[in-house]
KEDO-506668 format. One line per 5 residues: number of its first residue (from 1); for each residue x, y, z of N, C-alpha, C, CB. Coordinates in steps of 0.1 Angstrom, whole numbers. Each point is the difference from the previous one (the first is absolute). Glycine has a CB too. Layout:
N
NUM> X/Y/Z/X/Y/Z/X/Y/Z/X/Y/Z; ...
//
This chain:
227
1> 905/1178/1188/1/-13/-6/-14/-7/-1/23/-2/9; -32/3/5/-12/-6/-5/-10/7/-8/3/-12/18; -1/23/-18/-11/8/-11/3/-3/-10/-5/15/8; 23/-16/-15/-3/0/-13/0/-16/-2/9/25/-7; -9/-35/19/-4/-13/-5/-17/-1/-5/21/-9/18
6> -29/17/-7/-11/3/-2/-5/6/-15/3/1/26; 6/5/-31/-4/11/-13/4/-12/-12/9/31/12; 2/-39/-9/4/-9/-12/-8/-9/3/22/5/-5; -32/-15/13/-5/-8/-2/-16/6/-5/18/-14/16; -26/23/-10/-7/7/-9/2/0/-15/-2/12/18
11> 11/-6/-22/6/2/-15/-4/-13/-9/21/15/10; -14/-26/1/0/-12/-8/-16/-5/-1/25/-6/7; -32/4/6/-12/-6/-3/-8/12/-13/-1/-13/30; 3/26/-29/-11/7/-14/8/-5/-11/-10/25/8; 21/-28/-11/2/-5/-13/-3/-15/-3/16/18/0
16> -19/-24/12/-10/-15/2/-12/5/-10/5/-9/30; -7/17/-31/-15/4/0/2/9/-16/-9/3/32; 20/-3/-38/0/8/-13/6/16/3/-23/-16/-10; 23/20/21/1/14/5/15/5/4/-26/-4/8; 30/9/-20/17/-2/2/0/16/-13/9/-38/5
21> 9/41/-6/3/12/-7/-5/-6/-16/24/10/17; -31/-4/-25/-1/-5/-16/8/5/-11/-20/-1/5; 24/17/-1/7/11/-8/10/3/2/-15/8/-3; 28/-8/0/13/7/4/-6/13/-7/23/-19/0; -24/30/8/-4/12/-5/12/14/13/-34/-14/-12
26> 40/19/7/5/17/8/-10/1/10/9/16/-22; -8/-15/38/-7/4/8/8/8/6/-14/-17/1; 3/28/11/7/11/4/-8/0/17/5/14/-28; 2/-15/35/-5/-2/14/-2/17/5/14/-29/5; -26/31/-4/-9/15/1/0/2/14/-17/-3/-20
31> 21/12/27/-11/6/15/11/-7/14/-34/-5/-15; 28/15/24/13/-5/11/-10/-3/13/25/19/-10; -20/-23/20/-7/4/11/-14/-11/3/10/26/-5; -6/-38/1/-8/-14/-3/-11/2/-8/6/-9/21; -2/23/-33/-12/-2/-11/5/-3/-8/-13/11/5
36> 24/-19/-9/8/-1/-14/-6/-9/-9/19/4/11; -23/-7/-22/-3/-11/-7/9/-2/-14/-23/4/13; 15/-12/-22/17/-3/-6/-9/3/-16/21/-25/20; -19/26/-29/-10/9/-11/12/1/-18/-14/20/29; 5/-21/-32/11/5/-14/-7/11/-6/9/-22/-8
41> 6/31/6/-6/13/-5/-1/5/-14/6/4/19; -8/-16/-26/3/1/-16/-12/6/-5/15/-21/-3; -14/31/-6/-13/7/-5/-5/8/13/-7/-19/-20; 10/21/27/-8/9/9/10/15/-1/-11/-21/19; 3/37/-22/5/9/1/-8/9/3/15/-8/-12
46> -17/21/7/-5/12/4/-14/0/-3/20/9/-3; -26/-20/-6/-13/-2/-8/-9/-9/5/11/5/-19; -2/-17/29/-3/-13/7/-15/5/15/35/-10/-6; -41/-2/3/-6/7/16/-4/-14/3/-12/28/-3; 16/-27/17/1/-14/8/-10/5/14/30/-10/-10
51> -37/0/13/-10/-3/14/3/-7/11/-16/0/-14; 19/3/22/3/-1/11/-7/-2/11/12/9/-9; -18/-24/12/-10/-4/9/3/-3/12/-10/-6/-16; 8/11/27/1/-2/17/14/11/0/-11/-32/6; 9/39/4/12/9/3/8/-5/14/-13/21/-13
56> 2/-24/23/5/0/9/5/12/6/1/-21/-7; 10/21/15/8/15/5/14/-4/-6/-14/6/26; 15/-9/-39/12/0/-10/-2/2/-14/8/-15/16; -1/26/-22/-8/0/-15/18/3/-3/-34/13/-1; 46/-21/3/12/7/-2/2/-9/-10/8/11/20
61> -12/-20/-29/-3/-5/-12/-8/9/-7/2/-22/8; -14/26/-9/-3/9/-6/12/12/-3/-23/-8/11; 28/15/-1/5/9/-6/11/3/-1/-14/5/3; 22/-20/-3/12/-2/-5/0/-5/-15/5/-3/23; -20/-3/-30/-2/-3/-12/-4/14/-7/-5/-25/7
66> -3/34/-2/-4/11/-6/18/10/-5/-31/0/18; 41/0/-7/11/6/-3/7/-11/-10/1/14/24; 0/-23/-23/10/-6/-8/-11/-1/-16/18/-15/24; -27/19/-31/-8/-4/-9/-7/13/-9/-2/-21/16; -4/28/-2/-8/11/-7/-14/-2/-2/19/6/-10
71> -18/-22/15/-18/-2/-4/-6/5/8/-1/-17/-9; -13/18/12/-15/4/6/-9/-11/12/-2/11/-26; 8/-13/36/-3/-8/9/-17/7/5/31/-7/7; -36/-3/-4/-13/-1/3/2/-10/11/-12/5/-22; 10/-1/36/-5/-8/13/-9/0/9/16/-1/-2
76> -22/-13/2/-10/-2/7/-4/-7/12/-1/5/-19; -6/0/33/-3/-3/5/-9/7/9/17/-10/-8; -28/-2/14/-13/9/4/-2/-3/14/-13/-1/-22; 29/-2/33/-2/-6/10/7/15/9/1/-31/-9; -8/30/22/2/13/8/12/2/3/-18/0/8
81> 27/-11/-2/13/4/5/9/11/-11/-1/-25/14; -1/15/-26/9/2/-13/-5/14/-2/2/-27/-13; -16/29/7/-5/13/-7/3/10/11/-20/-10/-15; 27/11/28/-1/11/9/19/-1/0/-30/-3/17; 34/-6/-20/11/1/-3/11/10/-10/-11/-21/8
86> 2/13/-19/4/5/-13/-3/16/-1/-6/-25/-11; -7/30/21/-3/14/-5/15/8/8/-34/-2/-2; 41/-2/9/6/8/9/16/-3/-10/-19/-3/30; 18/-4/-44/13/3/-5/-3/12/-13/11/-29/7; -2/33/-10/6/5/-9/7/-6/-13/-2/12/19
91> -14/-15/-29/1/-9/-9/1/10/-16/-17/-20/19; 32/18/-26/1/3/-14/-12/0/-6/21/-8/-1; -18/23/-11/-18/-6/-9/3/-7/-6/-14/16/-4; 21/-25/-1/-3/-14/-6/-7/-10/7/18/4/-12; -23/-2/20/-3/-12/16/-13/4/5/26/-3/13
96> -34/-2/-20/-15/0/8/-6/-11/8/-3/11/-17; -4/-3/29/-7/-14/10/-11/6/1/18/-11/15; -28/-2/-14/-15/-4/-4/-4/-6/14/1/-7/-27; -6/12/28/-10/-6/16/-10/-13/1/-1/26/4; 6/-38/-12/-10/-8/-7/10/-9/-1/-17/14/-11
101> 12/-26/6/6/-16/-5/-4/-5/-15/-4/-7/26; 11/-3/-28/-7/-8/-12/-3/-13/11/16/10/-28; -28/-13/15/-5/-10/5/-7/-10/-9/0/14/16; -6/-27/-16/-4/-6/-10/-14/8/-6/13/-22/11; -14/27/-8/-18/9/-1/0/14/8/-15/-25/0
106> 11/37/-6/-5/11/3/-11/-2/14/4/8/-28; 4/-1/36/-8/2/14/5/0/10/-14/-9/-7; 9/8/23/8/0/12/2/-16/7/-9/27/3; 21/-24/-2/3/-18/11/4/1/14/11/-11/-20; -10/2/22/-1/3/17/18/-8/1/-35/-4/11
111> 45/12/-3/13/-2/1/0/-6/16/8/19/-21; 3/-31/25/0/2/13/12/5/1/-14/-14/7; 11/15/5/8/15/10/11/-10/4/-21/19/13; 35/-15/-10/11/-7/3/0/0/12/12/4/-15; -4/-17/23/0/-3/11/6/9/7/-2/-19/-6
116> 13/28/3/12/8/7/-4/13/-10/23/-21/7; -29/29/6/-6/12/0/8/10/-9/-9/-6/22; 26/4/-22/9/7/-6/0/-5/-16/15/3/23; -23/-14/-24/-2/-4/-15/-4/4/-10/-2/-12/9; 6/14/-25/-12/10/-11/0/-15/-9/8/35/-2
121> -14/-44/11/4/-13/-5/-18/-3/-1/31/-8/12; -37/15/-23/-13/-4/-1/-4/-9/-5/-2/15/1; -2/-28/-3/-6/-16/-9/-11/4/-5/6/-18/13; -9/12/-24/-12/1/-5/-3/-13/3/0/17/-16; 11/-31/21/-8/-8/3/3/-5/13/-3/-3/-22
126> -2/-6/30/2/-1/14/15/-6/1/-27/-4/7; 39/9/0/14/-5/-1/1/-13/5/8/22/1; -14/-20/15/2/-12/9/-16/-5/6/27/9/8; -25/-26/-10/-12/-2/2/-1/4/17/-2/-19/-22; -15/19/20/-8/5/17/11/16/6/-8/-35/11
131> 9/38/-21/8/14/10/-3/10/-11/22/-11/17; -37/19/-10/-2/12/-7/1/13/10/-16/-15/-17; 21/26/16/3/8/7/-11/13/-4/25/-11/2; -28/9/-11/-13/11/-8/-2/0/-12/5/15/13; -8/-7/-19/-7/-1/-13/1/15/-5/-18/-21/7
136> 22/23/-19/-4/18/-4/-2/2/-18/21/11/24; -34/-6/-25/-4/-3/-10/4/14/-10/-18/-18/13; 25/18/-30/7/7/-10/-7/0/-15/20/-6/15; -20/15/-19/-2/-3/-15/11/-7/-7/-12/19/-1; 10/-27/-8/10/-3/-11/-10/2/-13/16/-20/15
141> -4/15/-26/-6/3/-15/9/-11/-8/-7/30/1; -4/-33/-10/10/-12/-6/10/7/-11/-19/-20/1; 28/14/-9/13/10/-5/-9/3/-17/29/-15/15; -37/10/-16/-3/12/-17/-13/12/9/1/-26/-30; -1/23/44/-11/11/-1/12/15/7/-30/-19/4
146> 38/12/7/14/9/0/2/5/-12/10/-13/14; -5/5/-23/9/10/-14/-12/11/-6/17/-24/-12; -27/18/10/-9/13/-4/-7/11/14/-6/-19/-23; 12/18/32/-1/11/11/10/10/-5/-6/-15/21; 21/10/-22/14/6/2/-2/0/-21/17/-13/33
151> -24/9/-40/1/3/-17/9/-5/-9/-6/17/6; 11/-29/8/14/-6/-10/-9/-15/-11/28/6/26; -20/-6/-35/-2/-10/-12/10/-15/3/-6/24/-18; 16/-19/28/9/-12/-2/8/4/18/4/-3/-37; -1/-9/42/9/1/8/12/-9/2/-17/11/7
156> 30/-3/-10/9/-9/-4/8/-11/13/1/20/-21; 1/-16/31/-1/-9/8/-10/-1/16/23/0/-15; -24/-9/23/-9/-1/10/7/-8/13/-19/0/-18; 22/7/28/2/-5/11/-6/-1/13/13/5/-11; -17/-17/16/-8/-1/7/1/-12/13/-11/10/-22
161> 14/0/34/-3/-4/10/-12/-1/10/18/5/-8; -28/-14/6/-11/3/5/-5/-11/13/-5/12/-26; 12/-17/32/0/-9/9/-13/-11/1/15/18/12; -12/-26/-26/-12/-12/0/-8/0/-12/-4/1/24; 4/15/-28/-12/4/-10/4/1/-12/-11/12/14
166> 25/-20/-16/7/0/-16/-7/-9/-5/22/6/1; -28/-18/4/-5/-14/-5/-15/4/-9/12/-15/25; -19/22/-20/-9/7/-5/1/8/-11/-3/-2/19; 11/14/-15/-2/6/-12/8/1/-13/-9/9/17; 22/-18/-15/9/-1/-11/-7/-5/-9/18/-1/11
171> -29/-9/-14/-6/-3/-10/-2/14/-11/-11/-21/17; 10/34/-10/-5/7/-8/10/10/-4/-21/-5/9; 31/4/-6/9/6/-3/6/-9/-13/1/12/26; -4/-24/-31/5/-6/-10/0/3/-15/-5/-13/17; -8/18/-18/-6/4/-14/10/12/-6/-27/-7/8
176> 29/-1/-21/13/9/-8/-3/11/-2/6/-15/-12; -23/21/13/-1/15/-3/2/8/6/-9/-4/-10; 14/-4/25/4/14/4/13/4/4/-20/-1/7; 28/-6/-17/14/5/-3/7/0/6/-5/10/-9; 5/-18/24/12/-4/10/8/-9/-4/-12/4/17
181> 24/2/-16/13/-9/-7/8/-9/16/7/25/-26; -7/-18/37/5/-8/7/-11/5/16/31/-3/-16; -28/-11/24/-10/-1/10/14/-1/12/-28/-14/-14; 27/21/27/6/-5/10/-7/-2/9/17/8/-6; -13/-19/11/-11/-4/15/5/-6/12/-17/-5/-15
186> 12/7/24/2/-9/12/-12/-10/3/14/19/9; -10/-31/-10/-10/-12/2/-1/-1/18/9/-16/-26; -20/12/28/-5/-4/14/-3/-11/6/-7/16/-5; 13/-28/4/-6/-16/-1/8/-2/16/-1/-11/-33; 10/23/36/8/-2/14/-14/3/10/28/11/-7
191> -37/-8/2/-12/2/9/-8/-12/3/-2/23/-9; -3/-29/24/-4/-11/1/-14/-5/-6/15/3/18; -21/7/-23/-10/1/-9/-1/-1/-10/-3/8/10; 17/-7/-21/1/-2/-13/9/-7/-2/-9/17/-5; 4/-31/-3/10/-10/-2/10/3/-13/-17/-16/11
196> 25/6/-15/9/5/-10/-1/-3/-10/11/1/12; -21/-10/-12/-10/-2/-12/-3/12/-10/-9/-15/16; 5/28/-10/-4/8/-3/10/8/-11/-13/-4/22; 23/6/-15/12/4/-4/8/-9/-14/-1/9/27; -8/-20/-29/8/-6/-10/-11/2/-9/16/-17/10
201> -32/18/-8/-4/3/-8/1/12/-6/-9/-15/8; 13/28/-5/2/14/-3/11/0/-7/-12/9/18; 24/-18/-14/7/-3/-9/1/-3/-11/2/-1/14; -13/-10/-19/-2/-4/-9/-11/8/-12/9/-20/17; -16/29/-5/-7/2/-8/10/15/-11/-26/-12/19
206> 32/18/-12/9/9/-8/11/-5/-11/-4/13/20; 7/-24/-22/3/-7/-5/-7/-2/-12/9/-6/19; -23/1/-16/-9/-4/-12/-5/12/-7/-8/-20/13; 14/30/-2/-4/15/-8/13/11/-6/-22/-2/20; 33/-9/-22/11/4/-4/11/8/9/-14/-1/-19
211> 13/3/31/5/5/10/17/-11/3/-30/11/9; 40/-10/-8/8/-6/4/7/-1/12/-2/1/-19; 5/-5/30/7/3/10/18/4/-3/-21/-16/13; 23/30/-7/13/3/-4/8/1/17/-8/16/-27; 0/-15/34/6/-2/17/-9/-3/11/16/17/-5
216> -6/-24/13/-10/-7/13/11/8/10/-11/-30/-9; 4/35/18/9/7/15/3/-13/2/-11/23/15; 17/-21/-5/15/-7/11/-16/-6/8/31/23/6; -41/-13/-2/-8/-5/10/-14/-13/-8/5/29/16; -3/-26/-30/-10/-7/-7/-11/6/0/9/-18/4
221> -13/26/1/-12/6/-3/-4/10/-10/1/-5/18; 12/12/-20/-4/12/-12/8/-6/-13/-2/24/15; -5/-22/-24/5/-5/-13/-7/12/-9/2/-29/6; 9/28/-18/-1/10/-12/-4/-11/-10/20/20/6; -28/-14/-11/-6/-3/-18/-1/8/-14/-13/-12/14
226> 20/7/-21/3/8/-11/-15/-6/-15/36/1/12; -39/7/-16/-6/-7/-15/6/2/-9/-18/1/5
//
């Protein structure tokens, strides 16, 4: 009862703020095992290729979308727990993983290290103030120098879990040429470091870039955008 009092007053204060459902659009709730997210699979099929940012030690969205679609999943992450994870599954060849990040700019960033050692919970920005546990430094690449690594011209959708580092680089994921039709994300403003400010501006800015919101989780943090 108090969580989801907690989850409905959230709800209400982002739509204080403009940040509410825009689209009645067919959604399909993807992935089991607390990697589920909620997505529309319209126009995605055998031809589709979608990116897949932060894996963590869950990719059962990934390859519950690759079975139900036929598209070409691309996932990425350049953090140790995850990349020592991922090598020890047994990944379909439609499912590739990259040992690397996107990022607002081509080069290496410094991630901190999670408090709970059992964590693949890497930040690119500091979660909690005065509590740094380490530091571990990764390549990333911004997303048109990605597409011309991997040769693609267009990617039709983008999901991205990157704990802090959407604020950043979703600017660049906006531009029409590179053919992303829908964005899923998880926002980070639950972090005492990033206000929610933030989150309304990213909001808005996909908005100004034709993006519509088609679902908000139960928790408020992940939301689907359709263009």
């Amino acid at each position: 009862m108090l969580r989801s009092l907690k989850q409905y007053l959230r709800k209400k204060k982002l739509a204080r703020f403009g940040v509410s459902i825009q689209q009645n659009s067919p959604t399909s709730e993807i992935g089991t095992m607390g990697g589920n997210w909620t997505c529309s699979l319209q126009g995605l099929n055998e031809s589709s290729i979608v990116y897949s940012f932060g894996a963590g030690r869950n990719i059962s969205f990934d390859l519950e979308l690759g079975e139900k679609t036929g598209c070409s999943i691309h996932i990425f992450d350049p953090t140790p727990i995850s990349i020592n994870w991922v090598k020890q599954q047994n990944l379909p060849d439609r499912i590739k993983f990259h040992e690397y990040g996107v990022g607002e700019k081509d080069g290496e960033i410094n991630f901190f290290v999670p408090r709970k050692k059992t964590s693949a919970h890497y930040s690119p920005v500091q979660r909690h103030t005065n509590v740094v546990v380490g530091e571990y430094s990764a390549p990333v690449f911004c997303m048109t120098s990605i597409m011309e690594k991997l040769g693609h011209e267009k990617v039709d959708m983008v999901k991205m879990d990157i704990e802090g580092g959407e604020y950043d680089v979703l600017p660049s994921l906006l531009e029409p040429s590179l053919g992303i039709n829908q964005i899923i994300l998880e926002f980070h403003h639950n972090y005492s470091t990033i206000p929610l400010s933030k989150t309304v501006d990213a909001f808005r800015q996909l908005n100004q870039s034709g993006f519509k919101c088609i679902h908000i989780s139960e928790r408020t943090y992940e939301m689907a955008f359709l263009r």
